[in-house]
N, C-alpha and C positions, 0 to 999 in steps of 0.2 A: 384750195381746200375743198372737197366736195362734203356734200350736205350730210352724207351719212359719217363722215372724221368729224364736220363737226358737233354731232348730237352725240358723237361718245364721245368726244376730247375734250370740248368746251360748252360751255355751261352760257354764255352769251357772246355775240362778234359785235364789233361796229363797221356797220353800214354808212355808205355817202348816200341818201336821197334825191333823185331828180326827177325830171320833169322832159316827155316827149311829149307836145301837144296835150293831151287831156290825163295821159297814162305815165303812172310812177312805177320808176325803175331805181333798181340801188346796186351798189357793186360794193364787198367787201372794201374797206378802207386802206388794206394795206397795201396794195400799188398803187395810191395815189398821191402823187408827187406833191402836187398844188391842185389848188383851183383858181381860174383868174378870168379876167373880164376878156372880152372879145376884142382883140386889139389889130393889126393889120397883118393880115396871111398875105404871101406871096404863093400865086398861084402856080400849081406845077404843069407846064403840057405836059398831054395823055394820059393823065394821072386816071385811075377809076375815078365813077361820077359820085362815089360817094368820098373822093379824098380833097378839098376844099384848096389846100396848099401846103406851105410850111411857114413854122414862126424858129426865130433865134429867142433861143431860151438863156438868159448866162453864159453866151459862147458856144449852145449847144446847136442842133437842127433838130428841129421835130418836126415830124409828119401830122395835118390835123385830119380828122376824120370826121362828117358828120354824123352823129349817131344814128339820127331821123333815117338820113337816106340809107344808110347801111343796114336797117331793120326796116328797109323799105316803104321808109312813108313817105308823102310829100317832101319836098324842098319849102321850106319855113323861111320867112324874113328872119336876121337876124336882129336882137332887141335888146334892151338896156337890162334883160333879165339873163340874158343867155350867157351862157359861161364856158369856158374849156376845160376838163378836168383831165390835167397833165397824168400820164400813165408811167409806168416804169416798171417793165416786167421782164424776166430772162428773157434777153436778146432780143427787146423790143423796148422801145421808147414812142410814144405818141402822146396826141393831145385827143381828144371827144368833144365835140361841139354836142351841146344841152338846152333845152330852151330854160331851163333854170336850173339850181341848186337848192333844194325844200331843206334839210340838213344834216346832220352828222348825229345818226343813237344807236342805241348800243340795243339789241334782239336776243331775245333769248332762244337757242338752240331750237327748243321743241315749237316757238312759232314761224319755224322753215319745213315747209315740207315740200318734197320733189314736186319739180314740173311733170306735169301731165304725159306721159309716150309722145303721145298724139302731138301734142306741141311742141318738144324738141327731136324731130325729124331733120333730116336735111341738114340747111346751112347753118336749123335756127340751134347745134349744140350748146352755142355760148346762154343758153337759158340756164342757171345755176340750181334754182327753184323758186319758189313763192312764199313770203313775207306775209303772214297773218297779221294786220294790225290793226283791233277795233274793228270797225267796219270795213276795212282796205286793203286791198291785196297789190302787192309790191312785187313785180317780179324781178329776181336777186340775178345779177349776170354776170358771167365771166370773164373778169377783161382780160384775159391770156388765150379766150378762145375766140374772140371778136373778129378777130383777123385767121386768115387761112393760114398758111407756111408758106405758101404762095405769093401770098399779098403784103406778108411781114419784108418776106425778101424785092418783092418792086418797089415799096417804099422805102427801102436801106438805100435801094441804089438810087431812087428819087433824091435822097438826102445829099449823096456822093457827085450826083449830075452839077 
C-alpha cells in the first residue's frame, strides 16, 4: 500500500515498531506472520553478508535476514531484546533480525508523510515514508521491497540447497 492509497483509502494502519541500534523503524503489520525470539539459524554458505541463515518454521524454511546489515550498518551482537519478525509476502517468505520489538499501534493516515527524494534513491526504495509521532520520526518501510527480485530468487534456492 503506498502512502498516498493510504491517505485517501484509510483513515488510520497498524504499524509493527522496532528498534536498529538507536533508530525506529516500523512496517505495516499486515505481512507479519509472527514475531519470535532469536533461536538457532543454520547458516547458509555464500549466502550474502547480510543473510544470517535459515530457521524451520512448522515444517517450513525461511531464509533470515539481518535488517542492520541490510540497511548497512554494523553487525550488532545478538541480545535477549532482539527478535525476528517472520515476513509473508507474494512469493516471498523471510524472517528480519531487529535488535528489538517497541510495539504494535495503529497511525493515523495524515501523520505519514513521504520520504524525502533525496533519501529514497538507489537501493534505499524499500523506505515507505515517515511516521510523525510526538517528538519521533519513525521511518515506515516496505517489506516486499527489502529484497531485490534478485535476491528473493537466491534465497528461494538457498532454501531448495
Amino acid at each position: 500500500m503506498s502512502v498516498t492509497q493510504s491517505k485517501n483509502q484509510v483513515e488510520d494502519i497498524q504499524i509493527v515498531v522496532f528498534k536498529l541500534g538507536k533508530e525506529l523503524f516500523a512496517s505495516d503489520i499486515h505481512p507479519v506472520k509472527e514475531i519470535r525470539r532469536v533461536d538457532e539459524i543454520t547458516p547458509v554458505p555464500q549466502a550474502p553478508d547480510f543473510v544470517e541463515g535459515i530457521i524451520s518454521l512448522r515444517g517450513e524454511i525461511y531464509p533470515i535476514i539481518d535488517l542492520g546489515i541490510r540497511f548497512g550498518k554494523e553487525s550488532r551482537e545478538i541480545t535477549n531484546d532482539s527478535r525476528i519478525i517472520v515476513i509473508d509476502v507474494p512469493g516471498s517468505q523471510y524472517g528480519m533480525i531487529v535488535d528489538s520489538v517497541m510495539e504494535v499501534q495503529r497511525v493515523k493516515a495524515d501523520n505519514i508523510e513521504e520520504a524525502p527524494e533525496l533519501v529514497v534513491r538507489g537501493s534505499q526504495k524499500f523506505l515507505q515514508g515517515v511516521v510523525k509521532k510526538e517528538d519521533q520520526l519513525i521511518l515506515l518501510v516496505d517489506v516486499e521491497k527489502i529484497l531485490t527480485e534478485g535476491e528473493k530468487k537466491e534465497l528461494k534456492e538457498a532454501e531448495m540447497a
